[in-house]
C-alpha positions as protocol buffer text, in pm:
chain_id: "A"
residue {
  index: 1
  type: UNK
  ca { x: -1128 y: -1631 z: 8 }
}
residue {
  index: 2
  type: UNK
  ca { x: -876 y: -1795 z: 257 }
}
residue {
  index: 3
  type: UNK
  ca { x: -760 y: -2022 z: -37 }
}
residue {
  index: 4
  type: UNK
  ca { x: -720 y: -1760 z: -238 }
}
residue {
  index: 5
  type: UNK
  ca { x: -486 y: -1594 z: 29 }
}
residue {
  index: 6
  type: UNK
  ca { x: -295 y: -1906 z: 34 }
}
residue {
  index: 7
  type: UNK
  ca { x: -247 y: -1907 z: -278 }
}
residue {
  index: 8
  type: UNK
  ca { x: -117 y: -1572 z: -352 }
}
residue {
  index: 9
  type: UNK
  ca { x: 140 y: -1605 z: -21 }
}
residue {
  index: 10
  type: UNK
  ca { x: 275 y: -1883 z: -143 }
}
residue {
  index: 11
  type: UNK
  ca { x: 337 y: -1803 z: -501 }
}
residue {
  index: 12
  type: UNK
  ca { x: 461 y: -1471 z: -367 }
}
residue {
  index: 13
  type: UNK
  ca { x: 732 y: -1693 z: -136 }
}
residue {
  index: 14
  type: UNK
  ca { x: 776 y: -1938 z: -413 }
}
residue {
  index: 15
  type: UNK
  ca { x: 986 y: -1664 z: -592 }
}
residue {
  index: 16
  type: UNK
  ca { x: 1243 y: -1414 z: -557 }
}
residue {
  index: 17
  type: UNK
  ca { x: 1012 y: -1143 z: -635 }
}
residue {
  index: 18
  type: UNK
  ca { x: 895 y: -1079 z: -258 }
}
residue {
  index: 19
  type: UNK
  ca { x: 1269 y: -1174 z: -100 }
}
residue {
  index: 20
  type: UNK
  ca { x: 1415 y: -906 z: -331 }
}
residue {
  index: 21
  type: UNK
  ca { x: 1126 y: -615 z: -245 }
}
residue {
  index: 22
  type: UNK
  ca { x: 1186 y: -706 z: 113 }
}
residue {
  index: 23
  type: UNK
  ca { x: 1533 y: -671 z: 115 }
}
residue {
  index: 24
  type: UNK
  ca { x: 1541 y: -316 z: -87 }
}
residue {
  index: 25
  type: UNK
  ca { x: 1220 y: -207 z: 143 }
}
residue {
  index: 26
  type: UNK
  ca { x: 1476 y: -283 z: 470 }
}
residue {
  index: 27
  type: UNK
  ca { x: 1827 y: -171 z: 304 }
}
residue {
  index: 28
  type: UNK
  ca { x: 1627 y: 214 z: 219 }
}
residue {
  index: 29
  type: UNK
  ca { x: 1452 y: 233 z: 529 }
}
residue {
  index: 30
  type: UNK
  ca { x: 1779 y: 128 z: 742 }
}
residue {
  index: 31
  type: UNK
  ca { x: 1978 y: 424 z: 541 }
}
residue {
  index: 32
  type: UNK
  ca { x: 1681 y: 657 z: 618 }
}
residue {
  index: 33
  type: UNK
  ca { x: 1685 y: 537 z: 974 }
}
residue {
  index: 34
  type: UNK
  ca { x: 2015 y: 581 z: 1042 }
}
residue {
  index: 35
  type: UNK
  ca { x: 2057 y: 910 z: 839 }
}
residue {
  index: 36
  type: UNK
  ca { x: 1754 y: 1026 z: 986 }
}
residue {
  index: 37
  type: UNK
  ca { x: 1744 y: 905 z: 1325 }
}
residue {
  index: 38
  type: UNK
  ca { x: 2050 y: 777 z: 1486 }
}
residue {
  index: 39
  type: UNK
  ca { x: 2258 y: 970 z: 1332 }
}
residue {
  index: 40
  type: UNK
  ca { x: 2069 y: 1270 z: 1361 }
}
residue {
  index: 41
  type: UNK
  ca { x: 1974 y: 1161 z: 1770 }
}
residue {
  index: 42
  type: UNK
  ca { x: 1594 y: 1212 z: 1735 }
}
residue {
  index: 43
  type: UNK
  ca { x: 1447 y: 952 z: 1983 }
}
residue {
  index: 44
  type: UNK
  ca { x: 1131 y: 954 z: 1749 }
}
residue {
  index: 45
  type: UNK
  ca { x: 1051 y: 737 z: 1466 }
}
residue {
  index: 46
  type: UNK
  ca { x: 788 y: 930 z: 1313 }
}
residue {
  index: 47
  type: UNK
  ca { x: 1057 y: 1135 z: 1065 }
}
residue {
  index: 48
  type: UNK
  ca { x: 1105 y: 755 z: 920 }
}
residue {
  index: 49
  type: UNK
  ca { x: 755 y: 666 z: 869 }
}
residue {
  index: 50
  type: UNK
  ca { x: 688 y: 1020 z: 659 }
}
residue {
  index: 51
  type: UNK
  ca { x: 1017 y: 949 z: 490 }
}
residue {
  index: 52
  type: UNK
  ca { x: 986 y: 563 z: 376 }
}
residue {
  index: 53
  type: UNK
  ca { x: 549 y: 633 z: 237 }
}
residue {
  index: 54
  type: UNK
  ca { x: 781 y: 755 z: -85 }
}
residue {
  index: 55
  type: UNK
  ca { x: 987 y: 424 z: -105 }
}
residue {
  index: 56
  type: UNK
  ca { x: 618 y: 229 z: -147 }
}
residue {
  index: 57
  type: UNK
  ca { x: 569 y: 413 z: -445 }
}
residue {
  index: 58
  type: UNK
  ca { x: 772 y: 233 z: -634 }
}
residue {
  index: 59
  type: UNK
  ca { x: 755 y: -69 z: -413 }
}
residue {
  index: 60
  type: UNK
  ca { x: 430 y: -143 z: -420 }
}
residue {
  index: 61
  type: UNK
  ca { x: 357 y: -142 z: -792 }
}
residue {
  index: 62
  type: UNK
  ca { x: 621 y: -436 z: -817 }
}
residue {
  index: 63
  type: UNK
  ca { x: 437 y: -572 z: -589 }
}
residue {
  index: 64
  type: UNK
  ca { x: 116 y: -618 z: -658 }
}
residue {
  index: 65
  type: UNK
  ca { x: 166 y: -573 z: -1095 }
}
residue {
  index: 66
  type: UNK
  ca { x: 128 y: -985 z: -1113 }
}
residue {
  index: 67
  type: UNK
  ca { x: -202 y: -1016 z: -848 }
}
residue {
  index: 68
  type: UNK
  ca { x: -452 y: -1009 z: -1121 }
}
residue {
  index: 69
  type: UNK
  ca { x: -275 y: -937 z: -1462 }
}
residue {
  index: 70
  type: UNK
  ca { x: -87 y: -1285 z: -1407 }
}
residue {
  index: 71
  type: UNK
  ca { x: -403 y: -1458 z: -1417 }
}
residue {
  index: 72
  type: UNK
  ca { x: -560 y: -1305 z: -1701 }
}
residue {
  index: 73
  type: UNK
  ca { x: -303 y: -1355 z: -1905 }
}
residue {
  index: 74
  type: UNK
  ca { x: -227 y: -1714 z: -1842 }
}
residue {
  index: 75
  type: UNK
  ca { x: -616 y: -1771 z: -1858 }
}
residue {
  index: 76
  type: UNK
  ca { x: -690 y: -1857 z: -1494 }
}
residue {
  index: 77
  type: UNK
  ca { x: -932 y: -1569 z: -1468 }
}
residue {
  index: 78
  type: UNK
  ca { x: -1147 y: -1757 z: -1582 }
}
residue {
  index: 79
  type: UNK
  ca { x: -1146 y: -2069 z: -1393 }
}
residue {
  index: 80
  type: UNK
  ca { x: -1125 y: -1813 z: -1095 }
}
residue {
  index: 81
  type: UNK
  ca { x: -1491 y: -1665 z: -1172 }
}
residue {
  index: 82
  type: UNK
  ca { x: -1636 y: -1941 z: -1263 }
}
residue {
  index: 83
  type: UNK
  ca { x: -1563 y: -2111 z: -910 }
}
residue {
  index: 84
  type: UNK
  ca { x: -1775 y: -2098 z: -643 }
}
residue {
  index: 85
  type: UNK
  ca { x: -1627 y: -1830 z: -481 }
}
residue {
  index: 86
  type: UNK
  ca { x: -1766 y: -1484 z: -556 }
}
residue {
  index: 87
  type: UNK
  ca { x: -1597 y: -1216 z: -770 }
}
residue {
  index: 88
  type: UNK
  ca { x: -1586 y: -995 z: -411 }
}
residue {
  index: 89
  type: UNK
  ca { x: -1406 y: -1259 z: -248 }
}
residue {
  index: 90
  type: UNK
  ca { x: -1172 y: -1297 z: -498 }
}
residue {
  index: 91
  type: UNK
  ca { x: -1066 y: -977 z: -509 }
}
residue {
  index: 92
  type: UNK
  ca { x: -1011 y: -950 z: -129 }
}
residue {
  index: 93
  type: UNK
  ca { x: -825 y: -1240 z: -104 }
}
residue {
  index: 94
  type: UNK
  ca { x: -571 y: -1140 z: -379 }
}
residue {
  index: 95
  type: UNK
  ca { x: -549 y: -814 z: -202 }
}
residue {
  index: 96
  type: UNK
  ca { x: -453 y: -945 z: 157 }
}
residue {
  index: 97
  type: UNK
  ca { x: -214 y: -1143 z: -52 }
}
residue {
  index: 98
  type: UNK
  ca { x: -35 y: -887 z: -124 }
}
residue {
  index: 99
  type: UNK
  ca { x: -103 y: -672 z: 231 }
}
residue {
  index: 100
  type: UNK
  ca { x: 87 y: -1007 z: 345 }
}
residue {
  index: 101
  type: UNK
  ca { x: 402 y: -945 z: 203 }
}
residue {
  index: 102
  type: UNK
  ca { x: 347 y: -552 z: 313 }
}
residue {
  index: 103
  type: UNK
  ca { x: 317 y: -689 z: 681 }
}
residue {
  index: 104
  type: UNK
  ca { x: 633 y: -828 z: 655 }
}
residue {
  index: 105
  type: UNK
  ca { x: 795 y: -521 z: 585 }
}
residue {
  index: 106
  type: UNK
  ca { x: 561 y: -309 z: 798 }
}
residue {
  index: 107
  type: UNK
  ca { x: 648 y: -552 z: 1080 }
}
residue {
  index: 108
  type: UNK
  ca { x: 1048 y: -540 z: 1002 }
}
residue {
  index: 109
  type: UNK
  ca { x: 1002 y: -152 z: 1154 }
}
residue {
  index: 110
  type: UNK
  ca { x: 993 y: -286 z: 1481 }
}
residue {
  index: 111
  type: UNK
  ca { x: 1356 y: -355 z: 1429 }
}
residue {
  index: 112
  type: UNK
  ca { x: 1438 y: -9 z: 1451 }
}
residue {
  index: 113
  type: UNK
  ca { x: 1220 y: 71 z: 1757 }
}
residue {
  index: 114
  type: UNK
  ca { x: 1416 y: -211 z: 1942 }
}
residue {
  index: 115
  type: UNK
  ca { x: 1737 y: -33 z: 1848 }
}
residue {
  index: 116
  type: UNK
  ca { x: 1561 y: 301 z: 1926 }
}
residue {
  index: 117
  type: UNK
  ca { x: 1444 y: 171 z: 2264 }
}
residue {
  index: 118
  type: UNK
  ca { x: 1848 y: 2 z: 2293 }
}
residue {
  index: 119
  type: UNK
  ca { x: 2034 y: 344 z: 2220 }
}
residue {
  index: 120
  type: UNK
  ca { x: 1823 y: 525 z: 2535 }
}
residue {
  index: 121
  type: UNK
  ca { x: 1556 y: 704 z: 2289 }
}
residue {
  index: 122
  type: UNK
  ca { x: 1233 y: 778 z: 2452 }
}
residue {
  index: 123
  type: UNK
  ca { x: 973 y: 839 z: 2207 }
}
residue {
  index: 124
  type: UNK
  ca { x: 641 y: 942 z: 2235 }
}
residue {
  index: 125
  type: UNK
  ca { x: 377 y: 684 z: 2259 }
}
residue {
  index: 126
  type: UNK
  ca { x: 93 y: 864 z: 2095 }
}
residue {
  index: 127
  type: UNK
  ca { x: 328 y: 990 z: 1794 }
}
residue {
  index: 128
  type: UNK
  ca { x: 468 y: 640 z: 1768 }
}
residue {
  index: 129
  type: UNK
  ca { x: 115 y: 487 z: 1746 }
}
residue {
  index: 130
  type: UNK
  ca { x: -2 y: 730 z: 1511 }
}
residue {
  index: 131
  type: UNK
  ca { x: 309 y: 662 z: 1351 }
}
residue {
  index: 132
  type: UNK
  ca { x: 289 y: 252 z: 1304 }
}
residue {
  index: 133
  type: UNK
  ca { x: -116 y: 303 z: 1242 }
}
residue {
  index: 134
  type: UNK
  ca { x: -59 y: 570 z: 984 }
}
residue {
  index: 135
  type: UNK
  ca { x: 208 y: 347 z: 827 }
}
residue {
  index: 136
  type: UNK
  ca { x: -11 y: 51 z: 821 }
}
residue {
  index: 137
  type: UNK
  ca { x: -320 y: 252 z: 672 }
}
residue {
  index: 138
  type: UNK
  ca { x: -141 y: 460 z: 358 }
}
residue {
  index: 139
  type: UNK
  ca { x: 35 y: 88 z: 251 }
}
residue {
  index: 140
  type: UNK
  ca { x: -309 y: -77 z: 278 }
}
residue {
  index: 141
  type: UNK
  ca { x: -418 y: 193 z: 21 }
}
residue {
  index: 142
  type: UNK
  ca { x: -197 y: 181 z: -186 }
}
residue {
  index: 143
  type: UNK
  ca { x: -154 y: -232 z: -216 }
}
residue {
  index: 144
  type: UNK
  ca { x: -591 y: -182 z: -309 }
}
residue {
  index: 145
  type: UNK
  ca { x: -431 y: 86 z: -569 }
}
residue {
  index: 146
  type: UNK
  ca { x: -193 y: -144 z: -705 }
}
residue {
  index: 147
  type: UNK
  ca { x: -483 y: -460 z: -708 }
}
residue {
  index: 148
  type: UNK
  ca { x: -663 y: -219 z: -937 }
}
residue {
  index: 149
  type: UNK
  ca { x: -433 y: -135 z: -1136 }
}
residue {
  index: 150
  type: UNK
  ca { x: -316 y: -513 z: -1220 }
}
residue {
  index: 151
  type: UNK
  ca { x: -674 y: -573 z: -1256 }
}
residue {
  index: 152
  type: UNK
  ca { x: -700 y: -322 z: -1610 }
}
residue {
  index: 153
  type: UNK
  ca { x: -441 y: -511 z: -1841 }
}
residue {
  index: 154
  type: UNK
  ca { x: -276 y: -872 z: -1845 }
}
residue {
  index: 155
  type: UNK
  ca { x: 64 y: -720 z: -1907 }
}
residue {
  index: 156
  type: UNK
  ca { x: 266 y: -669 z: -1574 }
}
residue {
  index: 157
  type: UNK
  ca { x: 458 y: -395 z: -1677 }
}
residue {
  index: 158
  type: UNK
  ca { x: 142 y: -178 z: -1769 }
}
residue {
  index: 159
  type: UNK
  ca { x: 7 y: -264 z: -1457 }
}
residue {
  index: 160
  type: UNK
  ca { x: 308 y: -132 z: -1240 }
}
residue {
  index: 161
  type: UNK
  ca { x: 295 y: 182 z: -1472 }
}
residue {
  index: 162
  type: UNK
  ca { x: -33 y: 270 z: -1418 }
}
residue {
  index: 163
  type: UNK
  ca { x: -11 y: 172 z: -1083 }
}
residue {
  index: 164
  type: UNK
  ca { x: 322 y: 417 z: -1032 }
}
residue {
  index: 165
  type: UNK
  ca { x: 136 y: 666 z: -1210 }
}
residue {
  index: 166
  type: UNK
  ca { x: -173 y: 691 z: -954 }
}
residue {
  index: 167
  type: UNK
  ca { x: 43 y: 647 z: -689 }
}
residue {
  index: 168
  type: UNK
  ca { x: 311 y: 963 z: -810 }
}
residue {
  index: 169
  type: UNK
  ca { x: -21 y: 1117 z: -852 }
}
residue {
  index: 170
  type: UNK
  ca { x: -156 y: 1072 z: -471 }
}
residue {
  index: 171
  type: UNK
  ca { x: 176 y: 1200 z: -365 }
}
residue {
  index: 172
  type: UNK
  ca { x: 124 y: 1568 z: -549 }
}
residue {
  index: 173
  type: UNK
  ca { x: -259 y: 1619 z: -482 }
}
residue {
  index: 174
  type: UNK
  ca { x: -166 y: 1843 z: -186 }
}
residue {
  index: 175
  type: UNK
  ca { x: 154 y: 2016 z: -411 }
}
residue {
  index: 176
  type: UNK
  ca { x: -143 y: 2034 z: -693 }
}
residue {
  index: 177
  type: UNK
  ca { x: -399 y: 2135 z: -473 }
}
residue {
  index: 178
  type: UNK
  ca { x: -208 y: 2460 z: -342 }
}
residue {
  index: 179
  type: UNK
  ca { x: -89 y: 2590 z: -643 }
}
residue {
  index: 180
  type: UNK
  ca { x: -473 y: 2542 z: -809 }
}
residue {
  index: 181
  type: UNK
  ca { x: -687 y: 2675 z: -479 }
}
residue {
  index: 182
  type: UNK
  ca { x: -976 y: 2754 z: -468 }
}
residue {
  index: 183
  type: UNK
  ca { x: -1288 y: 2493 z: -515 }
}
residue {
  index: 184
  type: UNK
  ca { x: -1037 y: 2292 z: -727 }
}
residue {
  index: 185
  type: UNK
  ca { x: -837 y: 2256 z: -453 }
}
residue {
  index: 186
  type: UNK
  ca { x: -1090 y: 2168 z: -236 }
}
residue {
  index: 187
  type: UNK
  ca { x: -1167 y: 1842 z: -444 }
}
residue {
  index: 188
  type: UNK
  ca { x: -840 y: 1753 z: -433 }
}
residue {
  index: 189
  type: UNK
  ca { x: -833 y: 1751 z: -108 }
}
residue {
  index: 190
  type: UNK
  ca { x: -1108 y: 1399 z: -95 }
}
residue {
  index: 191
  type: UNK
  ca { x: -819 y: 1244 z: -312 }
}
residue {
  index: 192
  type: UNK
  ca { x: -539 y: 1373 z: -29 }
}
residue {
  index: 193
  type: UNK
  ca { x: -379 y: 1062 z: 167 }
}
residue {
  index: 194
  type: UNK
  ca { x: -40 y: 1250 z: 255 }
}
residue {
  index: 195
  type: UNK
  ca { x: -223 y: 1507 z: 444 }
}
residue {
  index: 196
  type: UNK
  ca { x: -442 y: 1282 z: 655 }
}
residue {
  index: 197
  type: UNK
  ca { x: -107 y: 1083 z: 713 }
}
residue {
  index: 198
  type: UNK
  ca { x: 82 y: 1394 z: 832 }
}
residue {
  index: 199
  type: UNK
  ca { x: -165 y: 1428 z: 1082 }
}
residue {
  index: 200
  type: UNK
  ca { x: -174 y: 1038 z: 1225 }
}
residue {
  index: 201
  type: UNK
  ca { x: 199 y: 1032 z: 1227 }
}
residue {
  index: 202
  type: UNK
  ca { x: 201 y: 1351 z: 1446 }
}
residue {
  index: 203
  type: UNK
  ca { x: 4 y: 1159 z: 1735 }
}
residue {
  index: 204
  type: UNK
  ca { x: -359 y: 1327 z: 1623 }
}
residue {
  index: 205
  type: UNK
  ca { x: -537 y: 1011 z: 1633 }
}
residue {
  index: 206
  type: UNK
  ca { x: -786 y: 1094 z: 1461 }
}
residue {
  index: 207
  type: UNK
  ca { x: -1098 y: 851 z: 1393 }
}
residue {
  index: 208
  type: UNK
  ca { x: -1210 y: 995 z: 1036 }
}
residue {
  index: 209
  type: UNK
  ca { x: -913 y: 980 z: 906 }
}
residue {
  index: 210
  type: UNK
  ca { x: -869 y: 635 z: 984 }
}
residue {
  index: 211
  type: UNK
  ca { x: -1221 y: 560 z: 856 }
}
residue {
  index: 212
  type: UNK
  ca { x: -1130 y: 772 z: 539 }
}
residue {
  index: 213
  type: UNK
  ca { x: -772 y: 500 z: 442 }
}
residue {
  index: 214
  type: UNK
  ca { x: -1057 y: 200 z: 496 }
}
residue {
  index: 215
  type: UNK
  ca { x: -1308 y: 387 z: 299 }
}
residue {
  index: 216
  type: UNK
  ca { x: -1012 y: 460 z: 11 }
}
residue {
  index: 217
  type: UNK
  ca { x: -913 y: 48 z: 40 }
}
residue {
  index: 218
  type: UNK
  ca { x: -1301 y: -3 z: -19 }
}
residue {
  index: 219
  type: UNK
  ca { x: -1340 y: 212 z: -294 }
}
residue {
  index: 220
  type: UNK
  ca { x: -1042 y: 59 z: -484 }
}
residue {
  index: 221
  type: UNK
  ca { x: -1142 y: -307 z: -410 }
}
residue {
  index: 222
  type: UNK
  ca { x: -1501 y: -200 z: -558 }
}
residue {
  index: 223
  type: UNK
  ca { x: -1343 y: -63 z: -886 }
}
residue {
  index: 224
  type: UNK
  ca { x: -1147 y: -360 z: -927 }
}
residue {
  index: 225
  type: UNK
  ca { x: -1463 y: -603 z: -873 }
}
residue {
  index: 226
  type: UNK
  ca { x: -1685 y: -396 z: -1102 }
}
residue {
  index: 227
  type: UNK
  ca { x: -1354 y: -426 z: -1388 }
}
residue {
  index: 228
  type: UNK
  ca { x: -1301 y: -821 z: -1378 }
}
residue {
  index: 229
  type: UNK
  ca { x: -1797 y: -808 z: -1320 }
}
residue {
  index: 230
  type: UNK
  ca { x: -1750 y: -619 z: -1683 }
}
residue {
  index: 231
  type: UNK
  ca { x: -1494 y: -821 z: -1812 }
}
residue {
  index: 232
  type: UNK
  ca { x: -1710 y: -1131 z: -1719 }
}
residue {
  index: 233
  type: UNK
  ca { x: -1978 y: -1048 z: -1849 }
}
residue {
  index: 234
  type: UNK
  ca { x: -1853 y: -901 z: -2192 }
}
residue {
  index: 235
  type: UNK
  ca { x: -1648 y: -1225 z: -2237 }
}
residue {
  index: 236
  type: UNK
  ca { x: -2011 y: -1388 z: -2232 }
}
């Protein structure tokens, strides 16, 4: 699994492709910062971390549309599950693959609170925690969304589609959800990961919504080893 990770860093470095989603993750999140924050002189950062979840959106499919199509396509897949590693393992380690890269933007954040901390601001350590760990949670699901999603076709552009799509999709349930009601909208709540965000990044720390993003990363990474078990296994 650790080889795996390796792997998948280092191809990731190897190319432009992180370097550039880096760079256009920092430029929109410094305009929304500085929009949003400085100029606006709120000493909190938690209107940045609702405002940048949208930017992953489209981020993230980019991101992760190569983690598993890439291989099938150039026919590594199946060197992959025929090693000794298990199909679990693979999965997981192309996934924190591409949670790497999302560190490295989650971590570039800090930037601002430095320069929040610099210009006198005095935010709110619970809403700031709830802030970072809500952050770090919603991109963890939606990196296992885009690993799923690269995991249904060998083309790279389908993948980010489909991975887009779902991902638009998570970001209406609660506008769906309203205008349905009733027991519909009660269903749509299981799907809802803005809500439970809302609610971190507003300093309610609260432990089954945490549990709920890991449960949501499971899920995903599940799907995504029960596509390539079928594919495996079809193939013969």
């Amino acid at each position: 699994m650790l080889a795996i990770w390796r792997r998948e860093v280092q191809a990731y470095f190897y190319q432009p492709i992180a370097y550039v989603l880096i760079a256009v993750f920092f430029l929109i999140s410094s305009i929304y910062f500085t929009l949003g924050t400085v100029a606006a002189r709120v000493a909190e950062m938690n209107y940045l971390f609702s405002s940048i979840t949208f930017i992953l959106t489209f981020v993230i499919p980019i991101l992760t549309m190569r983690i598993m199509s890439e291989d099938r396509k150039n026919g590594t897949e199946v060197l992959l599950i025929t090693s000794p590693a298990d199909v679990y393992q693979i999965v997981i380690g192309k996934f924190l693959g591409s949670f790497t890269v999302f560190l490295v933007m989650f971590a570039l954040t800090f930037i601002y609170l430095i320069i929040l901390f610099v210009l006198g601001g005095q935010p709110e350590i619970p809403r700031l925690i709830g802030g970072y760990i809500a952050f770090l949670l919603i991109g963890a699901c939606y990196v296992a969304i885009g690993v799923f999603a690269s995991s249904l076709t060998e083309n790279q552009i389908v993948a980010a589609i489909i991975s887009f799509a779902i991902l638009l999709l998570v970001n209406l349930v609660d506008s769906i959800a309203s205008f349905v009601g009733g027991f519909a909208a009660k269903v749509l709540d299981i799907f809802s990961l803005l809500s439970r965000y809302s609610a971190l990044n507003s300093g309610i720390l609260d432990l089954t919504s945490i549990i709920y993003y890991l449960s949501f990363v499971a899920v995903f990474l599940f799907l995504t080893t029960r596509v390539i078990d079928k594919r495996r296994w079809s193939q013969g």
